[in-house]
C-alpha positions as CSV (number, residue, x, y, z in Angstrom):
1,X,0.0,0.0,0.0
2,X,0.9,3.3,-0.5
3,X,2.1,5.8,2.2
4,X,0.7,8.9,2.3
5,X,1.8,9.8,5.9
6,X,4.3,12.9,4.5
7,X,0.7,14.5,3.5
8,X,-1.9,13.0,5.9
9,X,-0.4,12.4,8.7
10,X,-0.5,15.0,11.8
11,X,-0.5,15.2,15.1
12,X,-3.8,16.0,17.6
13,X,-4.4,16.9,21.1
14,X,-1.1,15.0,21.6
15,X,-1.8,12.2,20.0
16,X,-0.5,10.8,16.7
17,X,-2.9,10.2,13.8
18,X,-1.6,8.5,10.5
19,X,-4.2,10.4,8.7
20,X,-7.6,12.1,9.4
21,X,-10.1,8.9,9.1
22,X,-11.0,7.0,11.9
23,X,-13.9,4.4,12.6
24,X,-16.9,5.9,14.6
25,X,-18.7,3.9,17.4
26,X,-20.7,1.4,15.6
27,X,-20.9,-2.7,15.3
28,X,-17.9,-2.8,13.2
29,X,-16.3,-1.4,16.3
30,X,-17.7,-3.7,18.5
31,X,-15.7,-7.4,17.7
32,X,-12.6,-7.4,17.9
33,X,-12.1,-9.1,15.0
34,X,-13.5,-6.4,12.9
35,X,-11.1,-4.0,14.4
36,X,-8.1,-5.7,13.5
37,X,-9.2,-6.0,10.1
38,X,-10.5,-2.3,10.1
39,X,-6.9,-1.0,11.4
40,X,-4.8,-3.3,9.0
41,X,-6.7,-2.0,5.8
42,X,-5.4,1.7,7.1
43,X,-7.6,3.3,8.6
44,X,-5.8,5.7,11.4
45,X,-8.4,4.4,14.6
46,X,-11.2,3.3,15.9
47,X,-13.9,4.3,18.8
48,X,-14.5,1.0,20.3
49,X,-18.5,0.7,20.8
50,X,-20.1,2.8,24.0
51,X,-19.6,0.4,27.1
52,X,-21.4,0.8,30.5
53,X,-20.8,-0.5,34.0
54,X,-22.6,-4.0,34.4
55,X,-25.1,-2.3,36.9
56,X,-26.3,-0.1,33.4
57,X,-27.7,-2.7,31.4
58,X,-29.5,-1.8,28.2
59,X,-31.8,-3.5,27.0
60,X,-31.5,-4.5,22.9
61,X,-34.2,-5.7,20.4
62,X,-34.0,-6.7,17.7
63,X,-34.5,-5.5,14.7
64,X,-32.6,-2.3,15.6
65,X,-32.0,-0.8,12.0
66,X,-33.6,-0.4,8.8
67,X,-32.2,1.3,6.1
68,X,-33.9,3.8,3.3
69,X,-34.0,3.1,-0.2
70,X,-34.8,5.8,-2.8
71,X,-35.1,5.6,-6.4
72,X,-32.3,2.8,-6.8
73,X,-30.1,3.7,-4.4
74,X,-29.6,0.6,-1.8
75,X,-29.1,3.2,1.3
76,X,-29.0,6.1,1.5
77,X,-30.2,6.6,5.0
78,X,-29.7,4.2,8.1
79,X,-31.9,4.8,11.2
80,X,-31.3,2.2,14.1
81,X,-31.8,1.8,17.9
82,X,-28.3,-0.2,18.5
83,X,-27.8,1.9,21.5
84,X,-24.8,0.5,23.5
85,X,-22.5,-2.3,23.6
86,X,-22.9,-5.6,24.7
87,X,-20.1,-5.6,25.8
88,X,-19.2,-4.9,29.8
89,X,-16.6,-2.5,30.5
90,X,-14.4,-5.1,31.8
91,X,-14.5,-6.6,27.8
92,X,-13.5,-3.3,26.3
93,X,-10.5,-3.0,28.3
94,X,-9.0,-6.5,27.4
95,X,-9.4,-5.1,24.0
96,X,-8.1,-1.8,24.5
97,X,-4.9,-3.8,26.0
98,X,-4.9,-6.4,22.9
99,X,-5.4,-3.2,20.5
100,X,-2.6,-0.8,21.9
101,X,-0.1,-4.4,21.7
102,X,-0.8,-5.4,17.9
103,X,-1.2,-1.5,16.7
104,X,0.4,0.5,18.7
105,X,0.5,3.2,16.9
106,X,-3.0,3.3,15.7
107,X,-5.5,5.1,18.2
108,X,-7.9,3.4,20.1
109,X,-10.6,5.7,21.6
110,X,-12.9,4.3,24.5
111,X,-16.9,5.5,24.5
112,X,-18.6,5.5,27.7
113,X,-21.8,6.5,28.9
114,X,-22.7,6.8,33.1
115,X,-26.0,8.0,35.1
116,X,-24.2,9.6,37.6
117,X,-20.5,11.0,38.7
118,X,-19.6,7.4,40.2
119,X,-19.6,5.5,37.1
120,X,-18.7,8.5,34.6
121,X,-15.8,8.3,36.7
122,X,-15.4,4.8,37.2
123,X,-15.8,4.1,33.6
124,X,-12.9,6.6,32.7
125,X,-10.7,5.7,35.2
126,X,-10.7,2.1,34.3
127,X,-10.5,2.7,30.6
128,X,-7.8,5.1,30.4
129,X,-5.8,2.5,32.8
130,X,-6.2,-0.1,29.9
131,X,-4.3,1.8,27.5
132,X,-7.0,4.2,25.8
133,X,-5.6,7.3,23.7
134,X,-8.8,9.4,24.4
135,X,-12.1,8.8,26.0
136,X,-15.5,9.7,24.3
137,X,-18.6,10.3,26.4
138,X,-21.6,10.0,24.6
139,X,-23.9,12.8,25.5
140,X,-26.2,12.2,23.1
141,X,-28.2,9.1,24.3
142,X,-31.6,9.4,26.3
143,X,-30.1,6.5,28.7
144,X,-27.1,8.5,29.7
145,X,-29.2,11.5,31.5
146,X,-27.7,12.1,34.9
147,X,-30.9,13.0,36.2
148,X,-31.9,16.7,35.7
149,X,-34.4,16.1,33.1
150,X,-35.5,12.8,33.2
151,X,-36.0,11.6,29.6
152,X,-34.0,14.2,27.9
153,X,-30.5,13.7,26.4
154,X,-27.7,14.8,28.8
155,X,-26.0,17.4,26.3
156,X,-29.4,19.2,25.4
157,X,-28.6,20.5,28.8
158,X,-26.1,23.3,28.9
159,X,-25.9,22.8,33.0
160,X,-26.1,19.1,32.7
161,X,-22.9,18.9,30.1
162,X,-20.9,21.4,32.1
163,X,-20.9,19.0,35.1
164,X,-20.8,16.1,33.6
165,X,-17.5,17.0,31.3
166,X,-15.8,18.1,34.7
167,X,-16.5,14.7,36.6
168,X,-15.2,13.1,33.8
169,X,-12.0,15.3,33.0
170,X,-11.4,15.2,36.8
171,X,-10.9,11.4,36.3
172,X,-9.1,10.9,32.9
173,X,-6.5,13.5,34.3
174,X,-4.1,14.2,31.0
175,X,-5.6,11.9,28.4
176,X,-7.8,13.7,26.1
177,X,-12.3,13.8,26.6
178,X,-14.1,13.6,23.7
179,X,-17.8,15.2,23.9
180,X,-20.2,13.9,21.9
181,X,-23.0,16.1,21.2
182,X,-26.2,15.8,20.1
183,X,-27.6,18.2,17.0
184,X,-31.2,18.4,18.3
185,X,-30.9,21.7,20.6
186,X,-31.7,25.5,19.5
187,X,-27.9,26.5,19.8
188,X,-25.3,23.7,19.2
189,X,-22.1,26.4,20.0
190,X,-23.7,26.9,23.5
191,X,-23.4,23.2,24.3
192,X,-19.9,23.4,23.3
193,X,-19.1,25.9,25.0
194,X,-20.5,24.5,28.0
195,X,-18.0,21.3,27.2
196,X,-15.3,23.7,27.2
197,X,-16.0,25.5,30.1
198,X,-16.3,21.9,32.0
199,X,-12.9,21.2,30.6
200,X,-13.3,19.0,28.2
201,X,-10.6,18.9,25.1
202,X,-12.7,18.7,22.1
203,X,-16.2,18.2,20.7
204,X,-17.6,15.3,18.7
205,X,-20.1,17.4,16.3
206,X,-22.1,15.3,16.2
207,X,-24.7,12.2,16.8
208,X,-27.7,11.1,14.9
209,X,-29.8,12.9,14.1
210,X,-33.2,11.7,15.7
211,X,-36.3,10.8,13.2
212,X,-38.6,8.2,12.2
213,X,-37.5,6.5,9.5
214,X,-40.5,5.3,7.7
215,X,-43.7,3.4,8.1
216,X,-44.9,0.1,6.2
217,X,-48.0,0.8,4.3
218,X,-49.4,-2.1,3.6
219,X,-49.4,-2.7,7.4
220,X,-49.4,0.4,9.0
221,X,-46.6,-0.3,11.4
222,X,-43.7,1.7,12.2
223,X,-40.2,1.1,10.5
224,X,-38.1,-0.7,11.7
225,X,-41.1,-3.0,13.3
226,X,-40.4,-4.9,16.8
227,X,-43.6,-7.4,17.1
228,X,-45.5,-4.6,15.3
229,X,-44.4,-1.8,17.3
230,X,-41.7,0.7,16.8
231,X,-40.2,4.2,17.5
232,X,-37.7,6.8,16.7
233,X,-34.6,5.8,15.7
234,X,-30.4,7.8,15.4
235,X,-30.6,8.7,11.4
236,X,-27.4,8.3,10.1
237,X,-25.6,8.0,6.3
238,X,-24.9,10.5,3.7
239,X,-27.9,12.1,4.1
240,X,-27.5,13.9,6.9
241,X,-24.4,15.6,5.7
242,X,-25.7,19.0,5.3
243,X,-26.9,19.2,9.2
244,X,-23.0,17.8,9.9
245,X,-21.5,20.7,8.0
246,X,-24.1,23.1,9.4
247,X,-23.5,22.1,13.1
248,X,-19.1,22.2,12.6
249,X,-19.3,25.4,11.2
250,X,-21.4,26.7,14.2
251,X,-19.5,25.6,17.1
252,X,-16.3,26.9,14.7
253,X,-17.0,30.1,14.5
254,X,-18.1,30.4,18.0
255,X,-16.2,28.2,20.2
256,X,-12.2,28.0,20.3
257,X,-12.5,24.2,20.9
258,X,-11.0,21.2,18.6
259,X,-14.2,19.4,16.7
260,X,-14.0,15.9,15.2
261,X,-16.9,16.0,12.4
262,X,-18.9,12.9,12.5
263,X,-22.3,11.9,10.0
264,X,-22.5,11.8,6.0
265,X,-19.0,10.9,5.3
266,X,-19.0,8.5,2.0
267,X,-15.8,9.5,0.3
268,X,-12.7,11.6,0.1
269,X,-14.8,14.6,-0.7
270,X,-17.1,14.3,2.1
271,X,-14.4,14.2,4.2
272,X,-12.8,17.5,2.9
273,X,-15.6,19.0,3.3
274,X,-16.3,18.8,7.0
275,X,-12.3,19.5,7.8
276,X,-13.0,22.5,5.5
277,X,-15.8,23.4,7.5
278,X,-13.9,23.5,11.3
279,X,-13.5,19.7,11.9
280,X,-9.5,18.0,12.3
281,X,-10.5,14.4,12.0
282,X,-13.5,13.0,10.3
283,X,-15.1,9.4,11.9
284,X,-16.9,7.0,9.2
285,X,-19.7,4.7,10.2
286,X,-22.5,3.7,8.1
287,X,-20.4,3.9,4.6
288,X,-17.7,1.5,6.0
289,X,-20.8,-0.9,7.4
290,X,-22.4,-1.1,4.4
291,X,-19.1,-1.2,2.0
292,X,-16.1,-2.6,3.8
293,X,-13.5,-1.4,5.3
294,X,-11.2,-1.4,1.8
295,X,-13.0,2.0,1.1
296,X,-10.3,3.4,3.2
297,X,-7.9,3.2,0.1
298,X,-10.0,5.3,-2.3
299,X,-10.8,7.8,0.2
300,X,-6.7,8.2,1.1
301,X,-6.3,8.3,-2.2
302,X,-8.0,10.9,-3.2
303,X,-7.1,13.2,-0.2
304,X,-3.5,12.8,-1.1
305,X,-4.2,13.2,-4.4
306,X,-6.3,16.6,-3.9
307,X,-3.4,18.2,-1.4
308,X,-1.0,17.2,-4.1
309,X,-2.9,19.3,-6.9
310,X,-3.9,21.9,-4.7
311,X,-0.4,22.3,-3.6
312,X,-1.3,22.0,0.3
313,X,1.7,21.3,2.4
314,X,0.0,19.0,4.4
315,X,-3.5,17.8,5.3
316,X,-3.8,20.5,8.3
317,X,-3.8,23.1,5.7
318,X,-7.2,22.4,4.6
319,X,-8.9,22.9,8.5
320,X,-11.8,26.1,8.2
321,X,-10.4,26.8,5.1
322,X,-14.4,27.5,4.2
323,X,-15.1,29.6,7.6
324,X,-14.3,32.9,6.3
325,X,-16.6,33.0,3.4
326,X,-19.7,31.4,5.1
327,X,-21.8,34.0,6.3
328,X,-25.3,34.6,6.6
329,X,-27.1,35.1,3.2
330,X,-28.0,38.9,4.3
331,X,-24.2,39.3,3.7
332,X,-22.9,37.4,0.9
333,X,-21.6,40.1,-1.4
334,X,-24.3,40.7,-4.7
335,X,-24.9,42.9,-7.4
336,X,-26.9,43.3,-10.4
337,X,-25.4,41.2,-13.1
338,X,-23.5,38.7,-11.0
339,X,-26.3,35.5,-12.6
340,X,-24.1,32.9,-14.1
341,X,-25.5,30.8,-16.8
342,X,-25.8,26.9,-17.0
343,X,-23.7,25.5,-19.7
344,X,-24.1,22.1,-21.1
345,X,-21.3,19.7,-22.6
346,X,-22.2,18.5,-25.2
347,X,-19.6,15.7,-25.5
348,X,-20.9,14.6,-21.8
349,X,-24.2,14.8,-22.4
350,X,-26.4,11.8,-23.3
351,X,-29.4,13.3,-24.3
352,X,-31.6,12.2,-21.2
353,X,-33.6,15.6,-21.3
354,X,-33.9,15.2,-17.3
355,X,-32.4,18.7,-17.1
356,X,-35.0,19.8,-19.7
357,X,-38.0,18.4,-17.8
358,X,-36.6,19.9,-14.4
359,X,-36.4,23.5,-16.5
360,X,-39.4,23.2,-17.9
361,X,-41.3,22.6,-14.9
362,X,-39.2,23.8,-11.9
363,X,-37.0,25.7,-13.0
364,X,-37.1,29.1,-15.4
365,X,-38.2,27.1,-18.9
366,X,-34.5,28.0,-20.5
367,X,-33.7,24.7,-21.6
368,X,-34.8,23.7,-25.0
369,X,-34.3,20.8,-27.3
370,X,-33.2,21.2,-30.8
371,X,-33.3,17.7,-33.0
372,X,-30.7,15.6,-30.6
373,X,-29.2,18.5,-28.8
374,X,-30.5,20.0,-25.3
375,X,-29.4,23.5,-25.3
376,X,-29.5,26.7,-23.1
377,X,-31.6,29.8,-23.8
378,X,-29.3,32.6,-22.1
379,X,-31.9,35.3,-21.7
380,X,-34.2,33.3,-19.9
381,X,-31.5,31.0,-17.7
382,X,-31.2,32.8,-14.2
383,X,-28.7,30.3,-13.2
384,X,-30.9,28.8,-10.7
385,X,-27.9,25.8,-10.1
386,X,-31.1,23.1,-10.3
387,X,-30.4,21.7,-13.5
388,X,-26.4,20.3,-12.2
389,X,-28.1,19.1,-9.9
390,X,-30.1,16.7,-11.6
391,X,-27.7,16.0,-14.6
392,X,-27.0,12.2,-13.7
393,X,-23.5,12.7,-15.8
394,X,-21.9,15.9,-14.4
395,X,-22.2,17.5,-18.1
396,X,-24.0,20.7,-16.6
397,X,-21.9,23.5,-15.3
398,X,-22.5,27.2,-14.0
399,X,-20.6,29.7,-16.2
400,X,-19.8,33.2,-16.2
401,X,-22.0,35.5,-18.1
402,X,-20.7,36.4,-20.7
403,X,-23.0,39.7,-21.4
404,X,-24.5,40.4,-17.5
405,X,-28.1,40.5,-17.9
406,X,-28.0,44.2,-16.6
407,X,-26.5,45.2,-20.0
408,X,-29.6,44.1,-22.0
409,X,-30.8,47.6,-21.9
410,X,-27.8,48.8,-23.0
411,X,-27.3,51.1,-20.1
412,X,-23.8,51.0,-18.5
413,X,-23.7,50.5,-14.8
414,X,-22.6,54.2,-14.2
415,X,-25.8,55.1,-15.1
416,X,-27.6,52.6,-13.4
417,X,-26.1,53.5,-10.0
418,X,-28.0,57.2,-10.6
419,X,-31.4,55.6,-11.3
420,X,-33.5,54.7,-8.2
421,X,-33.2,51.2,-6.0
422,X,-36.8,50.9,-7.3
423,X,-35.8,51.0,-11.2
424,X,-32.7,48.8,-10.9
425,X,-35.4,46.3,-9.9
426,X,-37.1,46.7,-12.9
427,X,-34.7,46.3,-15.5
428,X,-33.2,43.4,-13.7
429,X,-36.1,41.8,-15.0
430,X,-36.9,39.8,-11.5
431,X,-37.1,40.7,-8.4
432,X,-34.5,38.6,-6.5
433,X,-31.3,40.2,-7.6
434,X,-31.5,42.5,-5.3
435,X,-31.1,40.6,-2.1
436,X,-32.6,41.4,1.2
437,X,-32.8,44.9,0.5
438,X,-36.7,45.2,0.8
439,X,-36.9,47.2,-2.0
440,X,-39.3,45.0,-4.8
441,X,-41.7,46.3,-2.9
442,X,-41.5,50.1,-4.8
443,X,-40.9,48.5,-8.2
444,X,-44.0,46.5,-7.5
445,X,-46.2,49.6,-7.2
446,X,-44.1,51.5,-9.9
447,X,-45.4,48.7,-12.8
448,X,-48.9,48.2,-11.8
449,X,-51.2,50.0,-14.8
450,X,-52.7,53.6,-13.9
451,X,-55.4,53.1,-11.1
452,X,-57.6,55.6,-13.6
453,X,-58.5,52.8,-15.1
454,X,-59.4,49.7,-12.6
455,X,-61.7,52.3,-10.6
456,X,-65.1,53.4,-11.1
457,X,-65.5,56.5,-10.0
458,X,-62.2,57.8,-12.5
459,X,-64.4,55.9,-15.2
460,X,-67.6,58.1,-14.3
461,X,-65.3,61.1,-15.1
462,X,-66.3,61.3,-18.5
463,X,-69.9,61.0,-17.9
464,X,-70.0,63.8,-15.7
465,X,-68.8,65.6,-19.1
466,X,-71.1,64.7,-21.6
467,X,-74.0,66.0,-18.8
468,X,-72.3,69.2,-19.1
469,X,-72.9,69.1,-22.5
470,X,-76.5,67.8,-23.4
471,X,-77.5,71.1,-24.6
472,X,-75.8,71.2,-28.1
473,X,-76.5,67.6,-28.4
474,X,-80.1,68.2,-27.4
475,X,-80.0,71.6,-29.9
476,X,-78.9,70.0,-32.9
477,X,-81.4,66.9,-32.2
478,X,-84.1,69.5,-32.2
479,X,-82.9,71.6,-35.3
480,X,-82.8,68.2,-37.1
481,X,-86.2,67.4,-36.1
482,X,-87.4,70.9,-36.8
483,X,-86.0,71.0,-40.2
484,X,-87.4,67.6,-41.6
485,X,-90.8,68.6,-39.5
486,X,-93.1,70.8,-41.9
487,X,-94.7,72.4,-37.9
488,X,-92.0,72.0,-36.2
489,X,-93.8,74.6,-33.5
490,X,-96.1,71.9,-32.6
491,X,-93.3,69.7,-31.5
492,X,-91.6,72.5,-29.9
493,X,-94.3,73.9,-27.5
494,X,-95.0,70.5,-25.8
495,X,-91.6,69.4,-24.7
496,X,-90.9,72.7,-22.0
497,X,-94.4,72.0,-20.3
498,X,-93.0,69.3,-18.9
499,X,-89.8,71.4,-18.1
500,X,-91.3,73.6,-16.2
501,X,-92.0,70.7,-13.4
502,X,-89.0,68.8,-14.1
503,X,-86.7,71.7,-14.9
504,X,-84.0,68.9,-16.7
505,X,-84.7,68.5,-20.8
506,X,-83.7,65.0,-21.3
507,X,-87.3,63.5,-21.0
508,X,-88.8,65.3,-24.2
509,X,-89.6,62.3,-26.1
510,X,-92.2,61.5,-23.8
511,X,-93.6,64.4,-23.5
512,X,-94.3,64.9,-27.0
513,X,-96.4,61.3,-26.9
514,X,-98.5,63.0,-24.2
515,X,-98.8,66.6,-24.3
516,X,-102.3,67.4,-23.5
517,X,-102.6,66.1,-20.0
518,X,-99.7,68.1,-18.7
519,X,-101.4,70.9,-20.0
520,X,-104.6,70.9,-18.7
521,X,-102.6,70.4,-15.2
522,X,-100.7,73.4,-15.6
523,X,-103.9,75.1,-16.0
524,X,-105.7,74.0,-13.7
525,X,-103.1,74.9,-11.1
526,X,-103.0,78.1,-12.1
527,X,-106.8,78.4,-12.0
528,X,-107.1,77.1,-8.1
529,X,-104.5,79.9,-7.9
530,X,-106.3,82.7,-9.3
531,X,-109.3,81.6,-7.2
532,X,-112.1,81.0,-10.2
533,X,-115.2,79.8,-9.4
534,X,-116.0,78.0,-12.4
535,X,-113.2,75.5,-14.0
536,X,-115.2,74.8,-17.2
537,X,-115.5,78.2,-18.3
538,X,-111.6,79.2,-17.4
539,X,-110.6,76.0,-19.2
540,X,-112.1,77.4,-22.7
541,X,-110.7,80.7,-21.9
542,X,-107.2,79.3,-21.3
543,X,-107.1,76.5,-24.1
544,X,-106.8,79.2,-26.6
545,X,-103.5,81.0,-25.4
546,X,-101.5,77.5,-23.7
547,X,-100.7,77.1,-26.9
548,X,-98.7,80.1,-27.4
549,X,-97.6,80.4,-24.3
550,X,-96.3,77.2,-24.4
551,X,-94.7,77.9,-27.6
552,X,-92.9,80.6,-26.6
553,X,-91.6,79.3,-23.4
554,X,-90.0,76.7,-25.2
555,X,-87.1,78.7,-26.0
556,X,-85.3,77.8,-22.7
557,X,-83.8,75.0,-24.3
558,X,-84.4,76.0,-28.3
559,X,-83.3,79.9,-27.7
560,X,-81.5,80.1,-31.1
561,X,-83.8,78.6,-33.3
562,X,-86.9,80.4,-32.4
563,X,-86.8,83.8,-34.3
564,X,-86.8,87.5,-32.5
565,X,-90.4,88.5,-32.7
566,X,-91.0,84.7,-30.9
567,X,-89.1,85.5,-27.8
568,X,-91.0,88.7,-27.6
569,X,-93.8,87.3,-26.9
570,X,-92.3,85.0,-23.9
571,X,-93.6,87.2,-21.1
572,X,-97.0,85.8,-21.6
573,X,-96.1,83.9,-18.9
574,X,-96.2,86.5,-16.5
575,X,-99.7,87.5,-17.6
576,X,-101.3,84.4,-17.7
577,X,-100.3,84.4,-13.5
578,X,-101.7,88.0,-13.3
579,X,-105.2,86.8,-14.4
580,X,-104.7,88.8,-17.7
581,X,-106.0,86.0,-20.3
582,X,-107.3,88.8,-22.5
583,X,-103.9,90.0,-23.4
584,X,-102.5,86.4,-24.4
585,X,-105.3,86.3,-27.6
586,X,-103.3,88.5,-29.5
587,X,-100.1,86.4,-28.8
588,X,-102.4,83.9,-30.2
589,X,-103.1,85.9,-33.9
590,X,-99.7,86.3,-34.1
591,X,-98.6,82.4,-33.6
592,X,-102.0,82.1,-36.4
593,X,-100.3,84.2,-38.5
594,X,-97.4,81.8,-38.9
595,X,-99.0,78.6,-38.9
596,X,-102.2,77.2,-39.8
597,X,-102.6,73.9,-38.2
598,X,-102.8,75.1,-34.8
599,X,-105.9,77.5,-36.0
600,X,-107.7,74.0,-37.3
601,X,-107.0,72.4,-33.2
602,X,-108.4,75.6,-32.0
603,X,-111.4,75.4,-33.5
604,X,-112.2,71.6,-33.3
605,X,-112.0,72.5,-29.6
606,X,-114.0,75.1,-29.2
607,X,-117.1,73.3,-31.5
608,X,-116.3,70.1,-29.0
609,X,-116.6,71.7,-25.9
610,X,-120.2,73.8,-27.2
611,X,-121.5,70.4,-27.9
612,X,-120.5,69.1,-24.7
613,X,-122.4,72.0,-23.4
């Protein structure tokens, strides 16, 4: 085998590690058989399986994992209730002893877990006396409470951990204590800083994380299913990765404390990533359980092979090299322009069209097909990153733009800078490229179409015009009718009758159906005014001159049309409410003079109302 201890190897809270990967707590650490194998294939160490005293049985059932398949993969997720060791201390430290003999420079780490300071204590001292490098204390189980809050792990107890870390540093003296936490609190970092206060040397970030990890549906029994029950179970595999890096970078950038990363780790890359991210060794579980312990040789492979190409002088190098540039999205540097586009290779790609289905319908419809080819539409890719993501071949790549997306309107960016927050928002075409400035807001209200026309009292504007103008309408309406009308003075006279009650001229059409009765009305109010005695004899009096009168009062609304000596005679009015009915005959000759029909009515109704008498 290859020896790659001029790059990987280092040295770690005074102990010797021939590189960064070592076996977490889990079955494969729990027969010694499986350890020597584990540590002759190369892997720098191993935390034998969490022990107990014999008085802190734990009862195991079986089956205690279950793994999740998705989609073809064979597991990507573990979730299992193998809580402790079979083992009794006394067992572990005969192998601690047979470890340290065969390899002794490999580390051999001891995981214990107490109920109270006697057997933290005990537990440490007698494992440390066997010949253990460091001693882990798992935190993180609900049967290692001490007894503050009964049910509850011990480290999602800032108190709790505190005290607990000190009984057990106060017992393992100058060999390093490992801390492993759990990632189900609010704030990991104050955990860890409640290790460090307690004296522990490092923190173990972190255990699994706690879930349920499926239910049978044909039964409707939990998963995995112990005589048809079951419960939560420690989620573990590559899947938790993300919550891994999250937690490490956390207790990185707020606690000054030495973290091994623990959960996800499947290859060389995995493992970069968490040193990158604050941790100095990186422990392997469920990949080496479900592959064998020969992975070790691709993963120390590829580390050497990255340090070598990256021109790292050794593995330490690489520790929080990501810190500085994660930050909280509120401050990652952005401006307008900065959208990279998604390039396809087309030597790569096999024509799948996954990426084009995952445009089309979840991403922003850029990617198009074109015979054989799946291409990129530039002015409509936002560089979203989903479609590398799904690209089962790696032929999908983010690119520079080549023309920012800002430049489209062919404005330069000095000019941009002048123009309101609210406009940059709107030429940007979307509004996320300005981030967590509130802002989209203005643009928002900016492009929304004049509120003139969505409301209805803007739209009754223009009706409140064309009332102001019915008059000319009205005007030429009657000059037309007056013109093709050979008496256009009968028409005339009976529409202002009905003006004088209603005092507006747009219901004339019905008053010229019914003239007559409006009339005699009019007359007859003015008769119970003058105080006559008899109606009949008044009426025939008063029939003669209404029409005149009524003709010549017309001219409120027809003033133009109707010639000079017409609007003369308009005071009529006046006599007819003086009683003067003599004076409105000659008003009458006059109108006679002009017309002859009216003459013809005149008479019909004076020869009626005789024969009526």
């Amino acid at each position: 085998m290859r020896d790659y201890k001029d790059k990987l190897s280092f040295d770690f809270l005074g102990v010797h590690f021939d590189n960064p990967y070592i076996l977490a707590a889990t079955p494969s650490t729990d027969d010694e058989e499986m350890l020597f194998e584990a540590l002759k294939a190369g892997w720098a160490g191993a935390i034998i399986k969490t022990t107990s005293v014999k008085e802190n049985e734990v009862d195991l059932k079986y089956p205690m994992m279950y793994g999740l398949k998705h989609k073809g993969s064979n597991l990507m997720t573990l979730g299992n209730v193998d809580l402790i060791s079979e083992n009794p201390v006394n067992k572990v430290e005969a192998m601690i002893k047979v470890l340290k003999e065969e390899f002794p420079n490999k580390v051999i780490i001891a995981s214990i877990m107490g109920k109270d300071k006697k057997e933290w204590q005990t537990l440490t001292r007698k494992l440390v006396k066997a010949g253990a490098d460091m001693i882990e204390c798992s935190f993180s189980c609900p049967q290692g409470n001490i007894g503050e809050d009964p049910g509850r792990m011990l480290s999602q107890s800032a108190k709790a951990t505190e005290i607990a870390t000190g009984w057990v540093k106060g017992a393992a003296k100058n060999t390093p204590v490992l801390i492993k936490i759990t990632p189900q609190v609010t704030d990991i970092a104050e955990i860890a800083k409640a290790v460090k206060a307690g004296g522990g040397d490092a923190v173990i970030v972190s255990n699994s994380v706690l879930g349920l990890i499926g239910i049978d549906i044909e039964k409707g029994r939990p998963l995995p299913t112990i005589n048809g029950y079951g419960g939560f179970a420690g989620i573990t595999g590559v899947s938790v990765k993300p919550i891994t890096l999250k937690n490490i970078v956390q207790v990185a950038k707020n606690v000054k404390i030495p973290i091994f990363g623990v959960g996800g780790v499947s290859d060389h890359k995995d493992a970069i990533e968490l040193m990158m991210a604050g941790a100095s060794v990186v422990q392997v579980g469920t990949e080496a359980m479900h592959y064998g312990f020969r992975i070790i040789d691709g993963m120390l492979e590829g580390m050497y092979n990255f340090i070598e190409r990256k021109k790292f002088k050794d593995i330490t190098r690489i520790v929080g090299k990501a810190l500085p540039y994660i930050v909280q999205h509120d401050n990652v540097p952005y401006k307008e322009g900065d959208e990279p586009v998604a390039n396809i290779d087309q030597d790569k790609c096999i024509q799948c069209k996954i990426c084009y289905i995952a445009c089309q319908q979840g991403g922003h419809r850029a990617i198009y097909t074109e015979g054989d080819e799946v291409l990129v539409d530039e002015e409509k890719c936002f560089g979203c990153g989903f479609c590398p993501s799904v690209c089962p071949v790696d032929a999908i790549t983010l690119k520079k733009r080549k023309k920012p997306k800002i430049k489209k309107e062919s404005e330069p960016l000095s000019t941009l800078e002048s123009i309101p927050k609210t406009e940059k928002v709107v030429k940007s075409q979307h509004s996320t490229v300005v981030p967590a400035k509130k802002e989209p807001a203005k643009p928002i209200k900016k492009n929304i179409p004049n509120p003139v026309k969505k409301t209805a009292p803007v739209k009754e504007v223009p009706k409140k015009k064309i009332v102001e103008k019915p008059k000319q309408t009205e005007k030429k309406a009657v000059e037309k009718k007056i013109v093709k009308a050979k008496t256009p003075i009968k028409k005339i006279p009976a529409k202002p009758v009905k003006k004088k009650e209603t005092v507006k001229p747009a219901p004339k059409k019905k008053i010229v159906e019914k003239p007559k009765p409006t009339k005699k009305k009019a007359v007859e109010k003015k008769i119970v005014k003058a105080k006559t005695a008899v109606k009949k004899t008044v009426v025939k009096s008063i029939k003669k001159p209404t029409h005149p009168p009524v003709k010549k009062a017309i001219p409120k609304s027809v003033k133009k049309t109707v010639s000079k000596s017409e609007k003369k005679t308009i005071p009529a009015k006046k006599i007819l409410k003086k009683k003067a009915v003599k004076k409105s005959k000659p008003v009458e000759k006059k109108i006679v003079k002009k017309t002859s029909k009216p003459k013809v009515e005149s008479k019909n109704k004076k020869t009626n109302s005789k024969k009526k008498n």
